[in-house]
C-alpha positions as CSV (number, residue, x, y, z in Angstrom):
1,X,0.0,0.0,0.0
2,X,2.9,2.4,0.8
3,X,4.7,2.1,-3.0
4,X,0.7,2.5,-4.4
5,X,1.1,5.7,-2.7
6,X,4.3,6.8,-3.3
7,X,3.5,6.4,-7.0
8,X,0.2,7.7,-6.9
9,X,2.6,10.7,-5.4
10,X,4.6,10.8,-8.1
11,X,2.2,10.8,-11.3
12,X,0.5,13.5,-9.8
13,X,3.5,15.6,-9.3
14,X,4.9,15.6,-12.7
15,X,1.6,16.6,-13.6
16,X,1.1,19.3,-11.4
17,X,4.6,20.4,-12.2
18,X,3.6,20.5,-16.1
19,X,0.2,22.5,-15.5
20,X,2.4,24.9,-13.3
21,X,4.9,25.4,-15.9
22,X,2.7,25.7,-18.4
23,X,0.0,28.0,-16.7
24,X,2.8,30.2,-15.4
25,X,4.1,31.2,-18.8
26,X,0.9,31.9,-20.0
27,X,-0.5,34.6,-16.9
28,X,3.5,35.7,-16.0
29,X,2.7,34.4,-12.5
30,X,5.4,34.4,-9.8
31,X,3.1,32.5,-7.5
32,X,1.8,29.5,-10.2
33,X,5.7,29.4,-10.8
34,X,6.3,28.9,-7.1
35,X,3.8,26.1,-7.5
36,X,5.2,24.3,-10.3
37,X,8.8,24.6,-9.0
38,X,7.3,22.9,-5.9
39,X,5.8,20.1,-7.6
40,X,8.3,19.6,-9.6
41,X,10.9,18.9,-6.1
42,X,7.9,16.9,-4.9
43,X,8.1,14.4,-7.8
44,X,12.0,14.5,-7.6
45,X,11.9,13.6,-3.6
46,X,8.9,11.2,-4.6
47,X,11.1,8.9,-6.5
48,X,13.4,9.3,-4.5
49,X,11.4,7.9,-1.4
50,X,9.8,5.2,-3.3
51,X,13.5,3.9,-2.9
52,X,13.9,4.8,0.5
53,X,10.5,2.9,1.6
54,X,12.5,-0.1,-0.4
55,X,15.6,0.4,1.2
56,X,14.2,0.4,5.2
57,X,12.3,-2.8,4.9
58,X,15.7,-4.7,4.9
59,X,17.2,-6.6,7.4
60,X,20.1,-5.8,9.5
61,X,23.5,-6.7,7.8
62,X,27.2,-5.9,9.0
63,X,27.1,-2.5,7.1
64,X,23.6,-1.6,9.0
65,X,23.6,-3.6,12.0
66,X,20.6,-1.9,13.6
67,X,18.8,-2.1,10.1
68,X,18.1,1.0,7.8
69,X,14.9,2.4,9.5
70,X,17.4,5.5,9.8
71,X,16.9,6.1,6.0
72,X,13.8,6.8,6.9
73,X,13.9,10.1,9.0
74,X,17.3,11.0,7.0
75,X,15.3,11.5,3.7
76,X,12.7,13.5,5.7
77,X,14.8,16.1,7.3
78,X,16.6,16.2,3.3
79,X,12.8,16.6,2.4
80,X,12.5,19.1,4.2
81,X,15.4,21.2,4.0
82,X,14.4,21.2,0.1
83,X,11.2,22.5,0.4
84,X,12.2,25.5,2.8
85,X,15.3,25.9,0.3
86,X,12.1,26.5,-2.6
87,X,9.8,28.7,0.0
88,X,12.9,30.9,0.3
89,X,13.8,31.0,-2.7
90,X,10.1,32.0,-3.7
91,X,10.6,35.2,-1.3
92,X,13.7,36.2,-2.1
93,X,12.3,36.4,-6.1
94,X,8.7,38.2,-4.7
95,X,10.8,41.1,-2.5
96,X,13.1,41.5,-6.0
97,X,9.6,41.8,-7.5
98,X,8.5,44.5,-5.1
99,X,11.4,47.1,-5.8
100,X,11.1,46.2,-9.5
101,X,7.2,47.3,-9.4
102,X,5.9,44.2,-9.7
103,X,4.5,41.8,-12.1
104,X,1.8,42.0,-14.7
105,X,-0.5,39.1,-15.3
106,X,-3.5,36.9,-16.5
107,X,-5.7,36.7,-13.6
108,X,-9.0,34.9,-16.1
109,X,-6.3,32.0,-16.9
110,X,-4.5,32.1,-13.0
111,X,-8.3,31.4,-12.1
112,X,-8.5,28.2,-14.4
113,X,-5.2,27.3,-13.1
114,X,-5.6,27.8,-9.9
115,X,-9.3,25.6,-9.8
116,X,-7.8,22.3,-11.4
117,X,-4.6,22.3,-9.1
118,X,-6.3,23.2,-5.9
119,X,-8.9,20.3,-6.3
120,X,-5.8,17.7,-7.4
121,X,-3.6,18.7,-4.6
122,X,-6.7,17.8,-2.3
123,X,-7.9,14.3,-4.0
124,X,-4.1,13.3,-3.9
125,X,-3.8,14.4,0.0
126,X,-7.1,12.8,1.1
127,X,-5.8,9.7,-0.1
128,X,-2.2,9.2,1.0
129,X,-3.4,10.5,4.5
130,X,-5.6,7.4,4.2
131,X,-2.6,5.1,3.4
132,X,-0.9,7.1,5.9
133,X,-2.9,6.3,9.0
134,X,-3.1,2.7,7.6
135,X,0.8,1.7,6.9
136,X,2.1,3.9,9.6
137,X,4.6,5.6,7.1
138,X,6.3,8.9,8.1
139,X,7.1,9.0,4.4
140,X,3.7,9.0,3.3
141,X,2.8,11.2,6.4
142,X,5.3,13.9,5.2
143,X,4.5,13.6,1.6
144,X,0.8,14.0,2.6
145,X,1.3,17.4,3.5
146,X,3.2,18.0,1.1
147,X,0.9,18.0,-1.1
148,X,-1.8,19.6,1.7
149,X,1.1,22.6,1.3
150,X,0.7,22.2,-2.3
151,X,-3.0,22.6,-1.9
152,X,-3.2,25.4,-0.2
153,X,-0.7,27.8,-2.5
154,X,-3.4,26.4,-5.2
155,X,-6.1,27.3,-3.2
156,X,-4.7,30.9,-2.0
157,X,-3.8,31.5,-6.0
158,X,-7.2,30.6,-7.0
159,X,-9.3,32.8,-3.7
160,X,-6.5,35.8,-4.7
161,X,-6.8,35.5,-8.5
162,X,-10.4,35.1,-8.8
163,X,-11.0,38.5,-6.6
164,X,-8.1,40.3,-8.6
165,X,-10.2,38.9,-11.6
166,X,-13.6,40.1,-10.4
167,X,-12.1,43.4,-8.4
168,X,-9.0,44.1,-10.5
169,X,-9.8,47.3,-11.8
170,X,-10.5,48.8,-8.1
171,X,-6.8,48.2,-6.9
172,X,-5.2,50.3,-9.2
173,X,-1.4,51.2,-9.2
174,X,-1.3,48.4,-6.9
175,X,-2.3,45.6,-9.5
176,X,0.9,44.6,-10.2
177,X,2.2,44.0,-6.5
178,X,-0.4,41.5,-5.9
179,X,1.3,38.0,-7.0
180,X,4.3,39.1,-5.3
181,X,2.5,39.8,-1.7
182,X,0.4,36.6,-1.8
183,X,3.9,34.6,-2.3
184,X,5.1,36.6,0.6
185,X,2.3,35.8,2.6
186,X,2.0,32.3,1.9
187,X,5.9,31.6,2.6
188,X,5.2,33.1,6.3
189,X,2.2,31.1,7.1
190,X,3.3,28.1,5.7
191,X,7.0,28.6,6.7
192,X,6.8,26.8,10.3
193,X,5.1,23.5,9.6
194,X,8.5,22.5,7.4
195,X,11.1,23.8,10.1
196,X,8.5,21.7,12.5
197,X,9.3,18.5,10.4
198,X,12.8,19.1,9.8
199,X,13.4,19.3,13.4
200,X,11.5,16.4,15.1
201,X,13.1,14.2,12.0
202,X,16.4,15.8,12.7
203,X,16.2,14.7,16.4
204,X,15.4,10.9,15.3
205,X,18.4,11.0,13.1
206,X,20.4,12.1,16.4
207,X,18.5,9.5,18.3
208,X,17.2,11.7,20.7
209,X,14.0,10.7,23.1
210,X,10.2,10.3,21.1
211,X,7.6,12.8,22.0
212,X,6.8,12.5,26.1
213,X,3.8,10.9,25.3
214,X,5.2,8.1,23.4
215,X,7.4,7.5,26.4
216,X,4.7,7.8,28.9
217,X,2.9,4.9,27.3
218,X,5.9,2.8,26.6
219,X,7.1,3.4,30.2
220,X,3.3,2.4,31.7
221,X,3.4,-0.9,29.6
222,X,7.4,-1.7,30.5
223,X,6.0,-1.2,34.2
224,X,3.2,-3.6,33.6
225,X,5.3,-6.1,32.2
226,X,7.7,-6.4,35.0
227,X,4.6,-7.6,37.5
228,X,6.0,-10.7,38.0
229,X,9.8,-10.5,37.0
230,X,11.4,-10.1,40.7
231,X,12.6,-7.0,39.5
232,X,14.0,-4.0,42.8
233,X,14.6,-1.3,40.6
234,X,14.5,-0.6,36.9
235,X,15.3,2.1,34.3
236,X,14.1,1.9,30.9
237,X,16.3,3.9,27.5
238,X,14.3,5.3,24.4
239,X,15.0,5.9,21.4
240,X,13.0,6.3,17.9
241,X,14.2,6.5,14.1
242,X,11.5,6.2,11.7
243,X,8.8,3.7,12.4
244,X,11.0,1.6,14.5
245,X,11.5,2.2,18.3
246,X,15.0,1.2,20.5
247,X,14.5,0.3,24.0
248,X,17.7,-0.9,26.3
249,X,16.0,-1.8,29.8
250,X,18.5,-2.6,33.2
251,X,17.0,-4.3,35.9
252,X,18.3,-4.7,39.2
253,X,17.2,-8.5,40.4
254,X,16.4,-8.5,44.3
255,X,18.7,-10.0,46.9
256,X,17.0,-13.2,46.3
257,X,17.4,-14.0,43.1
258,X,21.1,-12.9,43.1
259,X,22.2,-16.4,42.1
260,X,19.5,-16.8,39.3
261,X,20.5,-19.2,36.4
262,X,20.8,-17.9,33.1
263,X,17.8,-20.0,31.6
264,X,16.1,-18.7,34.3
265,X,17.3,-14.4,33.1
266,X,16.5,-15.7,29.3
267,X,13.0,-16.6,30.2
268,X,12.2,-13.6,31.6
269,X,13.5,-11.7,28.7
270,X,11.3,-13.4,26.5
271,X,8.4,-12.9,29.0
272,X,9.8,-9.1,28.7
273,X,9.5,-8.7,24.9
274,X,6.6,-10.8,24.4
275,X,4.4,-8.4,26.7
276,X,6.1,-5.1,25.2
277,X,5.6,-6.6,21.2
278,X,3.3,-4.1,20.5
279,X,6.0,-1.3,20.7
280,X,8.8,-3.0,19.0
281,X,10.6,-6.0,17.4
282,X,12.8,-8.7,19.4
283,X,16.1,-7.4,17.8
284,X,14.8,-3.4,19.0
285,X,14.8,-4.8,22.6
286,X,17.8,-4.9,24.8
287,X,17.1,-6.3,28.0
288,X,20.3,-6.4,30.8
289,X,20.1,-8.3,34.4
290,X,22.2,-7.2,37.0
291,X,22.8,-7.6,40.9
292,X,24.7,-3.7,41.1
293,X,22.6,-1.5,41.7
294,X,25.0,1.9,40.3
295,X,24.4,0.2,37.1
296,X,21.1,1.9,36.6
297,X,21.7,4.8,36.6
């Protein structure tokens, strides 16, 4: 379900990317350029991450021996470091616009434009949020709003266009200036949710900590797990990359159960990573018995 995704992403890129292309040359819009420029990166990274979704369902070897789920949130934070590269780039070229007076164009054929994209960029997000919520994919999740962003420069080109189409003649000498703010002000709203992915990605790369509430609920089911493992003290590591979470657990084994065999230790990590199954695989799962206590930490 994730590659039907990936490659419904891709199609509809390179097809946005030619109606942006092609509707830009014929209005002389700065904004439906900005939109085709970022469908066209969004096909590129598409086809790209329809490798990387290949590449992180592979087992372990000696070059990766913690497996390649690290691919995953690697591509993301290069995903999106490319689409704040294009937003900026898209403001930069609008403030030039400003201090050259502006831009003339098409608003009638902005309007068609605009109408077609807006409503692709929404069918195409509706459905890889589906697969998203399904599969579990970050990928999918971040190309989802990708094309959400997408959608919405359509659908603030088409609401701006249609009222410069309509109104037009009331603004003026400022007529020209208008494709130029709107790319302004849709870098500055949109501008946070990218840094926002860039960093949480970023931190999963470094193998930083999940979200507290991901370690809240990992924590409450580690605790519930140890119910009957003879367990004085515990502490519990965590670490996420992608869709796959690390845990390293040390347990301190009370006084009586010092001399405990090691069949005995391996059952109870088995017990261990049966019960906590649901938050990751037996090779994710490092489980260490020990009689010193300054070895938790």
């Amino acid at each position: 379900m994730e590659a039907r995704g990936l490659l419904l992403s891709i199609l509809g890129c390179l097809s946005m990317a030619v109606l942006g292309f092609a509707f830009a040359h014929l209005t002389g819009s700065e904004a439906i350029f900005l939109d085709g420029v970022f469908s066209l990166v969004s096909f590129v990274m598409s086809v790209m991450m329809l490798v990387v979704s290949r590449i992180i369902r592979r087992d372990a070897d000696r070059h990766f021996p913690f497996g390649y789920a690290s691919f995953e949130p690697a591509f993301n934070v290069l995903q999106s470091m490319v689409i704040l590269g294009v937003m900026l780039m898209a403001l930069s070229s609008a403030v030039a616009a400003l201090y050259q007076g502006g831009r003339t164009l098409d608003a009638g054929r902005a309007v068609i434009y605009a109408s077609i994209a807006s409503t692709g960029c929404l069918v195409v997000y509706l459905v890889l949020r589906r697969i998203a919520k399904r599969t579990g994919s970050s990928l999918i999740e971040v190309d989802a709003f990708a094309w959400m962003m997408d959608g919405v420069l359509s659908g603030v080109v088409l609401v701006a266009f249609t009222l410069v189409w309509l109104f037009g003649d009331a603004l003026g000498g400022w007529l020209p200036f208008v494709d130029s703010w709107m790319v302004i002000a849709m870098v500055a709203v949109m501008l946070p949710v990218p840094v926002r992915i860039l960093y949480r990605n970023l931190m999963e790369v470094l193998l930083a900590a999940p979200p507290i509430d991901i370690q809240r609920d990992i924590r409450r089911a580690f605790r519930d797990a140890m119910v009957d493992i003879p367990g004085e003290n515990w502490s519990l590591s965590i670490g996420k990359t992608g869709r796959s979470v690390y845990l390293h657990a040390r347990i301190l084994l009370d006084e009586a159960h010092h001399n405990a065999s090691i069949v005995q230790v391996d059952e109870w990590r088995e017990l261990l990573t049966e019960r906590m199954a649901k938050f990751v695989a037996e090779q994710e799962f490092d489980v260490v018995f020990t009689t010193d206590a300054s070895y938790i930490g």
